[in-house]
N, C-alpha and C positions, 0 to 999 in steps of 0.2 A: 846407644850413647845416651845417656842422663844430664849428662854438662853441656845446656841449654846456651853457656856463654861460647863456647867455640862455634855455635848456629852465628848467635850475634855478632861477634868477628869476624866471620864469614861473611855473613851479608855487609856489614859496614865496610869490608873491604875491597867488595864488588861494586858497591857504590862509589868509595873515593877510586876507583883503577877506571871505571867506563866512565866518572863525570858525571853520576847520578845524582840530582838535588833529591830529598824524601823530607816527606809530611809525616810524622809516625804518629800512629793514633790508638790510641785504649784498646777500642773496639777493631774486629773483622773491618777494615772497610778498606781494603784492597783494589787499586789501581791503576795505572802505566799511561803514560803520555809521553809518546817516543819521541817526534820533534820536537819538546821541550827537555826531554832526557828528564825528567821527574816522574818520580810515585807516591803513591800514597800506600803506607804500611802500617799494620797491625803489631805494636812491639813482641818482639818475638819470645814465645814462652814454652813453645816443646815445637816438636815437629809437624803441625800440621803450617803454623803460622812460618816457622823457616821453610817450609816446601814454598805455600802462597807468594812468599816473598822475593823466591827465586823464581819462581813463575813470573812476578811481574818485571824481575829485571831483564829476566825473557825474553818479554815482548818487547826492549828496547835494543838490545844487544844481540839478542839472536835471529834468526831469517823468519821473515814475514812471508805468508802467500799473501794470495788477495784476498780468498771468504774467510770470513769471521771463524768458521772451525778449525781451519787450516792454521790461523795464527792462534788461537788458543793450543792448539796442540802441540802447535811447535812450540810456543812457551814453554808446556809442558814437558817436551821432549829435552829442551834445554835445560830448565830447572834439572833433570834429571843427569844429565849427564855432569853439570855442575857445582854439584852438593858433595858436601862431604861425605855425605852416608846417606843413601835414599833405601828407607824403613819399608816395611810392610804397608804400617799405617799411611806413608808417607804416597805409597803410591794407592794405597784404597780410598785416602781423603783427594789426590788427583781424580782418580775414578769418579770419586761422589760428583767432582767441580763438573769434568766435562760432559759428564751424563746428561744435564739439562739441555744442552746445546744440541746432542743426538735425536734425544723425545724431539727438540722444536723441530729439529729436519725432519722426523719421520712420523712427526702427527700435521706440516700443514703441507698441503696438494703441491703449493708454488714454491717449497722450498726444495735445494738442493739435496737429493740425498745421498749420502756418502756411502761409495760402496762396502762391502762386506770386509774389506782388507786398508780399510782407512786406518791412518795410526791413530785417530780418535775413538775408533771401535776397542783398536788394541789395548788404550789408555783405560779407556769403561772397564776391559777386561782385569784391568789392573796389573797391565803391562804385557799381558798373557795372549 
């Protein structure tokens, strides 16, 4: 898909249906603050910023664990299942995002590490 505006209306419509206030910004600077039901978004211009963005509505709308990788994933997992069309690119820029989160579990001693069949592994893998 090329028509960048059906992302837009997409997102703006998941925002007025959960009650979501958003900050939209220039720049990448991508954020969720569920008890207050706001985000901060990057106006949306191809698919990796409508992925980003359904990730962050994600994390207010869709199931939270409790570790910090758990809810990123599951953002992701949700972003995924509602987007209009989740791309190639769509799920290898998810892969790039959760990947930093993996490296910190499995480079420091005291952090959790997530087993082998985490959906955050699956995500790195690019869903694979």
């Amino acid at each position: 898909m090329s028509d960048f505006a059906a992302y837009e209306e997409h997102v703006a419509m998941l925002l007025q249906t959960h009650g979501i206030a958003v900050d939209w910004r220039d720049r990448t600077a991508a954020r969720a603050w569920r008890k207050s039901r706001r985000v901060r978004l990057a106006r949306i211009k191809g698919a990796s910023t409508y992925a980003m963005a359904l990730h962050e509505i994600g994390h207010i709308v869709g199931p939270q664990g409790t570790r910090r990788l758990d809810k990123e994933a599951q953002a992701w997992v949700w972003a995924q299942e509602n987007a209009i069309e989740w791309t190639d690119g769509m799920a290898r820029f998810a892969a790039r995002c959760i990947e930093s989160y993996l490296v910190w579990c499995d480079s420091h001693r005291s952090a959790w590490v997530p087993p082998k069949n985490h959906i955050a592994r699956k995500i790195a893998r690019g869903g694979k």
